[in-house]
Backbone as a ProteinNet text record, in pm:
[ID]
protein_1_A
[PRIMARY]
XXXXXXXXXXXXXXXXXXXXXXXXXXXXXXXXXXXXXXXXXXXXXXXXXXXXXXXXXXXXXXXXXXXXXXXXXXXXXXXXXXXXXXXXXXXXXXXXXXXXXXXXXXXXXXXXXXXXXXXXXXXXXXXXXXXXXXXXXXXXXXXXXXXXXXXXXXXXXXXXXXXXXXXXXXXXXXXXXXXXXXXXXXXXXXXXXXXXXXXXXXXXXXXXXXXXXXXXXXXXXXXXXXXXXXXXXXXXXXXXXXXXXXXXXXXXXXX
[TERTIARY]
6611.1	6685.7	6756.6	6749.1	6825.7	6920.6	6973.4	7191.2	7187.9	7244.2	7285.3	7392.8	7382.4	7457.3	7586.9	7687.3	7824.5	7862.4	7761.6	7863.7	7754.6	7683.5	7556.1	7675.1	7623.7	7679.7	7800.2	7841.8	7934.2	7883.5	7950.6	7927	8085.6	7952.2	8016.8	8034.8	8119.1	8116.3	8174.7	8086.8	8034.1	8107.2	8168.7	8210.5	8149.4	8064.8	7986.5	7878.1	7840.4	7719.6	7560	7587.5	7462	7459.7	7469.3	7483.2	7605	7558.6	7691.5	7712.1	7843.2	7920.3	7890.9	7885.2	7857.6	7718.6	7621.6	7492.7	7520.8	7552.4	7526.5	7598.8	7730	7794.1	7683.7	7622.8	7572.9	7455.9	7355.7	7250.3	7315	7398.8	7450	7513.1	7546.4	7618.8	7460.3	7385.3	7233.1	7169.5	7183.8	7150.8	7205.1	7364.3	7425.5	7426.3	7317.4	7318.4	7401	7517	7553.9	7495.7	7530.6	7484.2	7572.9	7508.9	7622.6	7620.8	7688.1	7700.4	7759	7573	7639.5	7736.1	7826.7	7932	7931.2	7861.6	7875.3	7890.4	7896.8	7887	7730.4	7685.3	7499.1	7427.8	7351.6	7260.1	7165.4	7120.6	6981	6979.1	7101.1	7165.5	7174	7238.8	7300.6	7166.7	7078.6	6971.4	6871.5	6871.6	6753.7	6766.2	6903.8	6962.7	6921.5	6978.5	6953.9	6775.5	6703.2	6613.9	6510.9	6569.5	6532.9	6595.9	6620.8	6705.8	6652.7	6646.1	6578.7	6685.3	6549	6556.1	6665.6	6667.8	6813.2	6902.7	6928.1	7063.2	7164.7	7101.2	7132.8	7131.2	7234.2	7221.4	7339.1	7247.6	7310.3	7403.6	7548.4	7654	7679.2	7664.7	7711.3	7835.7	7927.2	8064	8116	8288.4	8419	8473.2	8528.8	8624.8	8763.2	8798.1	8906.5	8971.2	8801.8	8851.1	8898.6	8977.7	9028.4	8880.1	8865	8731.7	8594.2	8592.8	8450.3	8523.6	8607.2	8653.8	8636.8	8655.4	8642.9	8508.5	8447.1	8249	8215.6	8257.2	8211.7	8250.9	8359.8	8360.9	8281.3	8301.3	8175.3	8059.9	7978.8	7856.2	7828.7	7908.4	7928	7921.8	7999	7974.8	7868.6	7802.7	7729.1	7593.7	7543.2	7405.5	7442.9	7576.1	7524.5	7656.5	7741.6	7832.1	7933.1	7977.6	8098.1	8131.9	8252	8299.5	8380.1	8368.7	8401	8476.2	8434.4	8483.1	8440.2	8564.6	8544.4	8563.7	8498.1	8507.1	8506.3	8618.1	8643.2	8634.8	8502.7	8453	8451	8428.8	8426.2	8515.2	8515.5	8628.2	8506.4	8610.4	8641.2	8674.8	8647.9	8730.5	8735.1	8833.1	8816.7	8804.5	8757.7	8665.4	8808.7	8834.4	8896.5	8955.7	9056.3	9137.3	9257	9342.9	9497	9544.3	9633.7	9666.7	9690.5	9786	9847.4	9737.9	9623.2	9500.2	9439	9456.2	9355.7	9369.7	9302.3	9293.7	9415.2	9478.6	9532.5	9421.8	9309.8	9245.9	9152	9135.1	9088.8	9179.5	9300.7	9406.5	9429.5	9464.9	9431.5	9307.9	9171.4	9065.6	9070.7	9082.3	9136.5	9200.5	9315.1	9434.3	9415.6	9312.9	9261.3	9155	9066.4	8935.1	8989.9	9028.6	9042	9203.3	9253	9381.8	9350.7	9370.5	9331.7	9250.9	9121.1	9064.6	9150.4	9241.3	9303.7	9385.4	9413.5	9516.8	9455.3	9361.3	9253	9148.9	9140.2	9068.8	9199.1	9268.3	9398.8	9431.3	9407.2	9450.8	9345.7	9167	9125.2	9079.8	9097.9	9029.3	9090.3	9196.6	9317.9	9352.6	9372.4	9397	9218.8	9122.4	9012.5	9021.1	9074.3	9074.8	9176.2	9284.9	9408.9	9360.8	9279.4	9256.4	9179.5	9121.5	9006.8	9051.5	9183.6	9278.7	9164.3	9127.7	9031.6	8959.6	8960.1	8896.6	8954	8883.7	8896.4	8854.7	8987.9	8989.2	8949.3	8853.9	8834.3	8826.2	8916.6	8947	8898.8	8836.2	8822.5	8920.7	9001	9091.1	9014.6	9084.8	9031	9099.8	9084.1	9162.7	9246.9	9250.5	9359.9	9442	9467.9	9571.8	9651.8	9656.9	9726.7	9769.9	9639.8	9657.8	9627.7	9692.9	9683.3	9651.9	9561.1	9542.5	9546.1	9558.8	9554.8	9443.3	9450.3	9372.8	9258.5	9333.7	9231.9	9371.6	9522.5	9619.8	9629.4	9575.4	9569.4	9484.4	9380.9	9279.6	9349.8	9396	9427.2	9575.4	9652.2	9775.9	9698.5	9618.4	9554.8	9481.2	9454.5	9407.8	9522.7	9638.7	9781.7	9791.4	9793.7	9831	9772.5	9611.8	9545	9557	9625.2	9635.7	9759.9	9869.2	10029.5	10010.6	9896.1	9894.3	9830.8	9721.7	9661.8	9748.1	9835.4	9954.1	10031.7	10078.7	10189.1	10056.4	9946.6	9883.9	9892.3	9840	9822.1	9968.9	10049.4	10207.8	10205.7	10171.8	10198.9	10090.3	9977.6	9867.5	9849	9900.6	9847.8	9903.1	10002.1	10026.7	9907.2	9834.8	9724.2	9632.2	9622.1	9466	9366	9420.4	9362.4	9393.9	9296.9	9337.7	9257.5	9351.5	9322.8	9358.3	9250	9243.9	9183.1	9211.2	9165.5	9105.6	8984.9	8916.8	8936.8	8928.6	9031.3	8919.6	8771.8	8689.9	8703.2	8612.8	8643.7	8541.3	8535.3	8410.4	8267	8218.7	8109.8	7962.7	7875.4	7731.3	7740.2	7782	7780.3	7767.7	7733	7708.3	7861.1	8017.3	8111.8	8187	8029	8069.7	8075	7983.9	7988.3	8131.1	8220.2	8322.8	8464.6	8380.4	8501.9	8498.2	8388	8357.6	8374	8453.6	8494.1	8384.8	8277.5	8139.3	8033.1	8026.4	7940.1	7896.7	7781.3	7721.8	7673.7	7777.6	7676.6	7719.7	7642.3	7612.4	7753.1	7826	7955.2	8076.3	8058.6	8102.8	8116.1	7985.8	7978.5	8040.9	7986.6	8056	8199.5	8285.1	8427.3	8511	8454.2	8478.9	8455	8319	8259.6	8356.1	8444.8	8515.2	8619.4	8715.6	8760.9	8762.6	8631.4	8603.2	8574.8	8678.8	8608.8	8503.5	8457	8266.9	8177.5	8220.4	8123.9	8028.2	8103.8	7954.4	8029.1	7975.9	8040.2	8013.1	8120	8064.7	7966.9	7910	7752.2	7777.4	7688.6	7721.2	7718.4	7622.8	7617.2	7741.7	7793	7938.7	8081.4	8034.8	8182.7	8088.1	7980.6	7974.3	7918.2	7949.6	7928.8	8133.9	8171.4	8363.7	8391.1	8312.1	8344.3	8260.1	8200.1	8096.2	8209	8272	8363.7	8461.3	8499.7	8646.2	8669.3	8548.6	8496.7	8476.3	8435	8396.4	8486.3	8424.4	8542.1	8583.8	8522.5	8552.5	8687	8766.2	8846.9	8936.4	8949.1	9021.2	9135.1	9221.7	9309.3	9388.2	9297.1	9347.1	9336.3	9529.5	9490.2	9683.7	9630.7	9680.2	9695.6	9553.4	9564.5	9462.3	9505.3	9410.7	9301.7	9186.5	9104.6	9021	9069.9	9010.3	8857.3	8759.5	8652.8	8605.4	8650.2	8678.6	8683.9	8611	8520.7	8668.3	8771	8899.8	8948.3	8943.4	8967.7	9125.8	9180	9351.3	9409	9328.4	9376.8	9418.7	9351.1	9364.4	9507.1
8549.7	8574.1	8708.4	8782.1	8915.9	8942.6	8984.1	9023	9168.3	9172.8	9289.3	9394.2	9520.3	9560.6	9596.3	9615.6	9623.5	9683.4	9804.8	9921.7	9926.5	9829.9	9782.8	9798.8	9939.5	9949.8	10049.5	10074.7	10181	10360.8	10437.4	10597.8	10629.7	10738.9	10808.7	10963.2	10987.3	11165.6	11162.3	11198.7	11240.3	11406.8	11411.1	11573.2	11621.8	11748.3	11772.2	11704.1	11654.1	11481.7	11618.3	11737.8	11799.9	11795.6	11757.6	11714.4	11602.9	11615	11530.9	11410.2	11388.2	11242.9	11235.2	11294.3	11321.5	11224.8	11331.3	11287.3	11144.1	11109.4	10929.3	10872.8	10881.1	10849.9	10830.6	10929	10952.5	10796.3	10839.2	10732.8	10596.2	10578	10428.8	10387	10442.4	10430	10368.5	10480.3	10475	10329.5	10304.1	10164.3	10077.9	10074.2	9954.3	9936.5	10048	9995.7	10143.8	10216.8	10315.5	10440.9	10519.6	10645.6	10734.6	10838.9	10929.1	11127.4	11139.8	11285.1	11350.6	11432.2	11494.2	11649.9	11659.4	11784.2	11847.5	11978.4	12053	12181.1	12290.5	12421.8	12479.8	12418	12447	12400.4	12485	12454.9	12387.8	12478.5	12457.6	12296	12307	12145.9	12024.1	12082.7	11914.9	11910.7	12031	11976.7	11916.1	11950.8	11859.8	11687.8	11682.3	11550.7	11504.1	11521.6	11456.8	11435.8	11568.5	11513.9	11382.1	11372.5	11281.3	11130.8	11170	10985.4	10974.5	10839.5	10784.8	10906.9	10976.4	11032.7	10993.5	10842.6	10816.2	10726.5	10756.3	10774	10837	10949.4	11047.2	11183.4	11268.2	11422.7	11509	11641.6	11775.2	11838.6	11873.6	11909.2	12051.8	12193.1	12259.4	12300.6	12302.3	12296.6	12368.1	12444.3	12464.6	12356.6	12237.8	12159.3	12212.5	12324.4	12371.3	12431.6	12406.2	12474.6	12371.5	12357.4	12260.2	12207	12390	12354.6	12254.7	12307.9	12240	12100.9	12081.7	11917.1	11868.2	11932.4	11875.2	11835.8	12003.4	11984	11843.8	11856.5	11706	11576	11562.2	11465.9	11419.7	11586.8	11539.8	11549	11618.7	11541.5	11409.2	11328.1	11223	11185.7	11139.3	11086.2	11125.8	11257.8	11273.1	11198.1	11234.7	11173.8	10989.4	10925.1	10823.6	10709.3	10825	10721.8	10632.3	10744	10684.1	10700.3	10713.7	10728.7	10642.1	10592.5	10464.2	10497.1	10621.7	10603.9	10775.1	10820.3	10945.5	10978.8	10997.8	11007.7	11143.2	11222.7	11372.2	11350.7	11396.5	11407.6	11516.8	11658.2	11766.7	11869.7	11902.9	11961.5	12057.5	12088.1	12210.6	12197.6	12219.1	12243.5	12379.7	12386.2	12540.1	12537.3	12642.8	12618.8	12602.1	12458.7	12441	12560.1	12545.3	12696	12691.6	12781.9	12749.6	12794.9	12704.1	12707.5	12830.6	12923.2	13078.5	13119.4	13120.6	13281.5	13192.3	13093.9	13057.3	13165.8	13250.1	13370	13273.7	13376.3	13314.6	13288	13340.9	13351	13220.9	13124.9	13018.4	12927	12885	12859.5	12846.6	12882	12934.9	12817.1	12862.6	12805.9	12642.7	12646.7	12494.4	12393.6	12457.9	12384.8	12422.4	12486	12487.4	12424.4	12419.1	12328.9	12163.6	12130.5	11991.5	11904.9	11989.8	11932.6	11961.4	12087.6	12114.2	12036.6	11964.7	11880	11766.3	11714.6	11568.5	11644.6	11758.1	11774	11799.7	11887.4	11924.6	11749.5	11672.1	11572	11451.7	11444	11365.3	11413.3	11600.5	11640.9	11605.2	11633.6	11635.4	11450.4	11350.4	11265	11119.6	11134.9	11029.7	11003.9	11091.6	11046.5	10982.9	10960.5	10891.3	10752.6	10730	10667.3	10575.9	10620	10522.8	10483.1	10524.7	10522	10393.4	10369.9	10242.7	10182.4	10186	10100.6	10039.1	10157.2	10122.5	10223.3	10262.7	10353.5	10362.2	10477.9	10464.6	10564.5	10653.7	10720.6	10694.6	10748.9	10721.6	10880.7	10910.2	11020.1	11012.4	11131	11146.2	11216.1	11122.4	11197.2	11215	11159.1	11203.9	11099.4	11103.5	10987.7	11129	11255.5	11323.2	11317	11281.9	11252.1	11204	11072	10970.1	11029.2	11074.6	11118.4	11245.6	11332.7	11473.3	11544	11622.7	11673.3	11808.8	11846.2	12011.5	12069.5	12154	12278.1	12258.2	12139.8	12131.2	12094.4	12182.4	12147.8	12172.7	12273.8	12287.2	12143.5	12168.9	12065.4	11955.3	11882.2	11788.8	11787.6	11870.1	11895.3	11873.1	11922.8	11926.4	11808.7	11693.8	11555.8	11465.4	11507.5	11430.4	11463.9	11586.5	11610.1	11463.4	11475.1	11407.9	11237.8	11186.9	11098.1	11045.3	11159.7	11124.4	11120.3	11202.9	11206.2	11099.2	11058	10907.6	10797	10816.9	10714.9	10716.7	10827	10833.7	10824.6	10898.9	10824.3	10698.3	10654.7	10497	10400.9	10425.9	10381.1	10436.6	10566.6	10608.3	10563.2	10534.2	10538.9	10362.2	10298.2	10124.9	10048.3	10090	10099.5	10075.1	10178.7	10234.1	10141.5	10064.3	9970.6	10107.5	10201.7	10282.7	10242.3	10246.5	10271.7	10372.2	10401.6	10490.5	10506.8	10512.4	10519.5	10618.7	10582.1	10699.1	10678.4	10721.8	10702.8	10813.5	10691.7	10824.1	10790	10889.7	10865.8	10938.7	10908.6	11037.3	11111.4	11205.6	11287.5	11249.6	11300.5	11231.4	11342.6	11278.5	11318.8	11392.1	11528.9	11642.1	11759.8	11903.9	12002	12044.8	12002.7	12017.8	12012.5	11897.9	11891	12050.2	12149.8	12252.2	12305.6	12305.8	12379.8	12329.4	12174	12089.5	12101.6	12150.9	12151.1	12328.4	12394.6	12503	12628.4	12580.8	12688.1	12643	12597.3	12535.7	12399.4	12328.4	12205.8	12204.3	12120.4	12100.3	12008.8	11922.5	11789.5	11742.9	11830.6	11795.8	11789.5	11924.9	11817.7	11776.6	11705.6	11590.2	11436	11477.9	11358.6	11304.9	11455.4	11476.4	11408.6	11413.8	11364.3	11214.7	11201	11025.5	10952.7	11020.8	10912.3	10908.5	10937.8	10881.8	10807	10804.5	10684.1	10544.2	10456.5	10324.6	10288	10280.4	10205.6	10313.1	10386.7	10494.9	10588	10637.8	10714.8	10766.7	10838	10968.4	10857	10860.3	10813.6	10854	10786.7	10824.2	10847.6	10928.9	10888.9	10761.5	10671	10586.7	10475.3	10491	10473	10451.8	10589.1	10615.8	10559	10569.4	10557.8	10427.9	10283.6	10171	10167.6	10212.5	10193.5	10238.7	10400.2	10412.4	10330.2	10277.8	10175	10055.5	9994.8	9833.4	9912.7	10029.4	10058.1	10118.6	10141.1	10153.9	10001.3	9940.7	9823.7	9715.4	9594.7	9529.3	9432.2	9406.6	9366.9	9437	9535.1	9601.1	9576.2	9498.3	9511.6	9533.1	9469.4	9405	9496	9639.6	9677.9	9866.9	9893.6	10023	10101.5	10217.6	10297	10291	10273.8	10229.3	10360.9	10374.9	10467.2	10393.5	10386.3	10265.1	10367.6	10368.6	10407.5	10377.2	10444.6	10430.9	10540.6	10473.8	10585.4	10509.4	10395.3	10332.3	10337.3	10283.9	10227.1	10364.6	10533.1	10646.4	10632.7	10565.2	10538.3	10465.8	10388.9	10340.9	10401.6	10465.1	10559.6	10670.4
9679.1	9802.5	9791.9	9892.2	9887.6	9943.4	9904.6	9925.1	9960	10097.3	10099.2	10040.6	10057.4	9944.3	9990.6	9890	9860.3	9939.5	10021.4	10109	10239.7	10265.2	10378.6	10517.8	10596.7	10736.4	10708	10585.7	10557.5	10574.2	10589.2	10593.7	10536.4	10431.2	10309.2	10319.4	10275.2	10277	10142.4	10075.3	9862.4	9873.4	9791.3	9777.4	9637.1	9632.6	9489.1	9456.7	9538.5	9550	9511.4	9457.2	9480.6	9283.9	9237.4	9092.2	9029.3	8901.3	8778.5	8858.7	8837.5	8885.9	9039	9084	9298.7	9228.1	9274.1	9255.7	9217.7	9126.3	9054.6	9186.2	9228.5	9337.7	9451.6	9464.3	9671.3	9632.7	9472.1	9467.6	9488.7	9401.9	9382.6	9547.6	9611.1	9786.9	9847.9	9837.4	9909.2	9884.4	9720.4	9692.9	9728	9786.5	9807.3	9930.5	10018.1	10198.3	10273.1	10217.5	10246.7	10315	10430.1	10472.6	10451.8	10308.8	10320.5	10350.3	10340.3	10385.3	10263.1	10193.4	10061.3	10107	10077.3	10099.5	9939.9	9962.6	9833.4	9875.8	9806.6	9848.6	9818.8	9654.6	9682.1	9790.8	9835.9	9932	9926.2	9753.3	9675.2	9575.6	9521.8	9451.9	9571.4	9656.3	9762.4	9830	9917.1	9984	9934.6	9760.6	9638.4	9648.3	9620.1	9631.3	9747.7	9864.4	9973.6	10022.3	9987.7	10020.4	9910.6	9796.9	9759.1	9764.8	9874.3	9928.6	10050.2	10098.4	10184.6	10385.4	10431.5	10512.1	10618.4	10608.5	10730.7	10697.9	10538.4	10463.5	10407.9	10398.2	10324.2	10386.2	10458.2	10511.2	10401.5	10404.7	10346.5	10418.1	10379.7	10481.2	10374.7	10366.9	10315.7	10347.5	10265.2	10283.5	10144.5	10188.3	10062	10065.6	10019.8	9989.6	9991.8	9970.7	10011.4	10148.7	10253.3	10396.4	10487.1	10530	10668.9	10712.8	10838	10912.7	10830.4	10687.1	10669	10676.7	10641.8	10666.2	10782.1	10875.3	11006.1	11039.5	11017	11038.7	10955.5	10824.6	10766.2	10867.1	10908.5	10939.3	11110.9	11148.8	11290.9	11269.7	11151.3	11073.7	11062.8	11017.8	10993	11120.2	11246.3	11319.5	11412.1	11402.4	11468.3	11419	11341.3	11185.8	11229.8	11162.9	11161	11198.1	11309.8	11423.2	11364.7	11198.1	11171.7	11072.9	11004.1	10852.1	10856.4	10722.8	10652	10492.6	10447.3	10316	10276.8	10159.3	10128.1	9989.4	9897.9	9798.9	9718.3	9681.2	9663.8	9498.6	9512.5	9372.1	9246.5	9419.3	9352.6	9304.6	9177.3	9065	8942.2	8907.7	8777.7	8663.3	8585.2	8414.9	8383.5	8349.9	8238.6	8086.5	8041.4	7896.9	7806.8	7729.3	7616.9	7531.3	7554.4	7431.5	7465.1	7349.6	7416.4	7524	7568.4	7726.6	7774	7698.5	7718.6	7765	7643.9	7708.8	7801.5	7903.2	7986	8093.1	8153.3	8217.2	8381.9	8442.2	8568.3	8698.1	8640.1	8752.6	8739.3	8598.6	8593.2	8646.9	8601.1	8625.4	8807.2	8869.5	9056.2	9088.1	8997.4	9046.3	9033.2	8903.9	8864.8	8958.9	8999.8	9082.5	9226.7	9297.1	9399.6	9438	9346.3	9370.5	9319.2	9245.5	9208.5	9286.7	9332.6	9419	9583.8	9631.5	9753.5	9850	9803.9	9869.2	9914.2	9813.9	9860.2	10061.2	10008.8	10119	10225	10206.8	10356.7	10359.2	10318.5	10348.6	10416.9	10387.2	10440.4	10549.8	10600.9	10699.9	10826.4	10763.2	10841.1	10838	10762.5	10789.3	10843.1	10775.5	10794.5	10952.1	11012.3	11186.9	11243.8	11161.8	11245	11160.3	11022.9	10977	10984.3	11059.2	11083.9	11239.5	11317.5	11485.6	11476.3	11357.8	11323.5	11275.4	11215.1	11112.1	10973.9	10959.1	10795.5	10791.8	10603.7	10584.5	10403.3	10343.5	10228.6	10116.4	10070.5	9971.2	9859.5	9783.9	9593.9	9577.2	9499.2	9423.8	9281	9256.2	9107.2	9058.8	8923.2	8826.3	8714.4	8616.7	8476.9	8364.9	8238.6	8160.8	8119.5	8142.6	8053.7	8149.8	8272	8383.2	8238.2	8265.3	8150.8	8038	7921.9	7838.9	7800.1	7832.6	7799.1	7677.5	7635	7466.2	7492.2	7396.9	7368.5	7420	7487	7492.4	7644.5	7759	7846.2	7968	7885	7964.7	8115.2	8171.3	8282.3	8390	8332.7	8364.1	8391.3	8306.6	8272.4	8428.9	8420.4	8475.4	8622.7	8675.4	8833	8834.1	8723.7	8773.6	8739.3	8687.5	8698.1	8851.6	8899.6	9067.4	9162.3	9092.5	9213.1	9175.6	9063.6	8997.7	9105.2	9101.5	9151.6	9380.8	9340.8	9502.6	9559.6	9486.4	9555.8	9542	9410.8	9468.9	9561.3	9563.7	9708.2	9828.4	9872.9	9951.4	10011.5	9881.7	9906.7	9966.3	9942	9979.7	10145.1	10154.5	10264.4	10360.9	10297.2	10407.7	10457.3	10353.9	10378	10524.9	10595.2	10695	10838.8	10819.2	10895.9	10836.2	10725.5	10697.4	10590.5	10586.3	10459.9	10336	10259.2	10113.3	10016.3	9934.8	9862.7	9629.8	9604	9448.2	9371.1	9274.5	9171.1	9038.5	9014.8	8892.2	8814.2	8689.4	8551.9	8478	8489.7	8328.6	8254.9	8095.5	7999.2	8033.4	7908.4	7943.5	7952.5	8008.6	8105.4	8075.8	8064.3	8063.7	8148.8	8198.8	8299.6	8234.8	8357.7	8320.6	8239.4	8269.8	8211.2	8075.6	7946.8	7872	7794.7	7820	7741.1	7738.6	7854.7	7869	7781.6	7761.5	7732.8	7583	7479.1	7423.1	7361.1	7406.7	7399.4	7457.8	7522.4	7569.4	7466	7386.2	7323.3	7274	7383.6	7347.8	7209.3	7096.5	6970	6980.2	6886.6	6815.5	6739.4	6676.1	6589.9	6692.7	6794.8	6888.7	6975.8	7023.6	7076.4	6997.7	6854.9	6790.1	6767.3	6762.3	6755.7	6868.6	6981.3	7144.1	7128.8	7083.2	7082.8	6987.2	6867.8	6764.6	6846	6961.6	6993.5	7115.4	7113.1	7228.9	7200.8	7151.2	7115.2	7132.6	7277.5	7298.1	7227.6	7207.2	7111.1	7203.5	7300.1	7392.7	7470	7569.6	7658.4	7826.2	7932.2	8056.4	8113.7	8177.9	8256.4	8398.2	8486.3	8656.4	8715.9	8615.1	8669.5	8645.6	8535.7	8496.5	8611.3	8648.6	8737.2	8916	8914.5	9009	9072.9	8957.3	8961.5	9015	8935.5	8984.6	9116.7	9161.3	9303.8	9409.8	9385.5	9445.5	9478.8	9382.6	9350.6	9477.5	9410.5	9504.3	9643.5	9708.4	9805.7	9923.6	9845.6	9897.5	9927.5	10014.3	10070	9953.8	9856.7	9702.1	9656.2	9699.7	9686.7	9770.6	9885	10024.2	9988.3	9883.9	9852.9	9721.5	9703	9585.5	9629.3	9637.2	9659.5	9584.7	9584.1	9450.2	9325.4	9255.7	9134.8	9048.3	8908.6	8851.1	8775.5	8813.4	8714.6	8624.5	8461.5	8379.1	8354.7	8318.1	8296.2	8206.1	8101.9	7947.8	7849.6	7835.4	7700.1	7607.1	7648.4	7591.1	7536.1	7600.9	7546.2	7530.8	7656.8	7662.1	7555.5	7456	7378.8	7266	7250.3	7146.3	7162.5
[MASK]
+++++++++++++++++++++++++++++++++++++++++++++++++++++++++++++++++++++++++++++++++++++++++++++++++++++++++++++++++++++++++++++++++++++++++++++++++++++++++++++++++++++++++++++++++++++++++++++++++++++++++++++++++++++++++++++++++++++++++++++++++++++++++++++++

């Protein structure tokens, strides 16, 4: 017998959905019944993606995450394509390459805290008045587990997913009113093009391993990882659960 899926009749707008954690995000939505609207700035990355998803699930929205307007265009994409948004998931972010905090150049620094914060505010500006008019709708923010736990040498980083960590809480307080909710996923490092950076510019093997010993389950998060959690917290399996940071970092907080 077949069950429809978790997000069946929902519309998504994926931010960064043209690779890494997006990408695993937009597939896992597509599988659970979802129509979403990949929002990236590649043309050549988000239109790959989309066209390998089923033709009237899935549309390419080229967009900045940091512009008002593309927020807006996203969201009349969305209703234009497939007559409604339901859920928004601001995926797309930055790292800067591991080293001490001082020499991180200012101009990484700027980028950092513009690309990985800025979205919450231009997506709240442009999305929240259609989403309170329907009295439902639904933020999943990507943080990070260094929100929580902060280490040396990825302080900035780390400091701009405490932002988006502290802002989906106050969100969520402010927005539940209206029938929105809003959360935040805190994974560790993750099978992405980002481990090189995290890793000081160089993917090796020692360390990769250095990263993996302190991950209790012994392994790095997957897309499909984070994007089995934005799937749960998206969904009406969630109705009932909003401003929360849900780790998905193989017990990294424990440590």
């Amino acid at each position: 017998m077949s069950h429809p899926g978790r997000l069946e009749g929902k519309t998504a707008i994926i931010t960064g959905a043209g690779m890494g954690l997006g990408e695993g995000i937009a597939r896992k939505f597509v599988d659970e019944g979802a129509n979403v609207l990949l929002f990236d700035i590649s043309e050549e990355h988000g239109q790959k993606v989309a066209d390998s998803l089923p033709r009237a699930k899935a549309v390419f929205y080229k967009g900045d995450v940091t512009d008002l307007e593309h927020w807006e265009g996203a969201l009349k994409a969305s209703l234009d394509h497939f007559g409604g948004l339901d859920i928004v998931v601001n995926n797309a972010g930055v790292v800067h390459r591991s080293g001490p905090s001082p020499a991180v150049p200012r101009s990484e620094y700027d980028r950092i805290m513009s690309i990985n914060i800025t979205p919450l505010y231009q997506s709240a500006k442009a999305i929240h008045p259609h989403f309170a008019a329907q009295h439902s709708g639904v933020f999943v923010n990507l943080s990070s587990i260094s929100a929580p736990r902060p280490r040396p040498n990825l302080v900035w980083y780390a400091g701009s997913k405490g932002a988006v960590s502290a802002i989906t809480k106050g969100l969520a307080a402010e927005f539940a009113p209206d029938g929105v909710r809003c959360n935040a996923i805190c994974p560790v490092v993750a099978e992405t093009g980002m481990v090189r950076e995290v890793l000081g510019g160089t993917d090796t093997v020692e360390g990769r391993q250095g990263l993996t010993r302190g991950i209790p389950l012994g392994r790095f998060a997957t897309p499909w990882d984070v994007a089995c959690a934005a799937c749960f917290l998206a969904s009406e399996e969630a109705g009932f659960i909003t401003g929360v940071e849900l780790p998905v970092d193989g017990g990294r907080a424990l440590n």
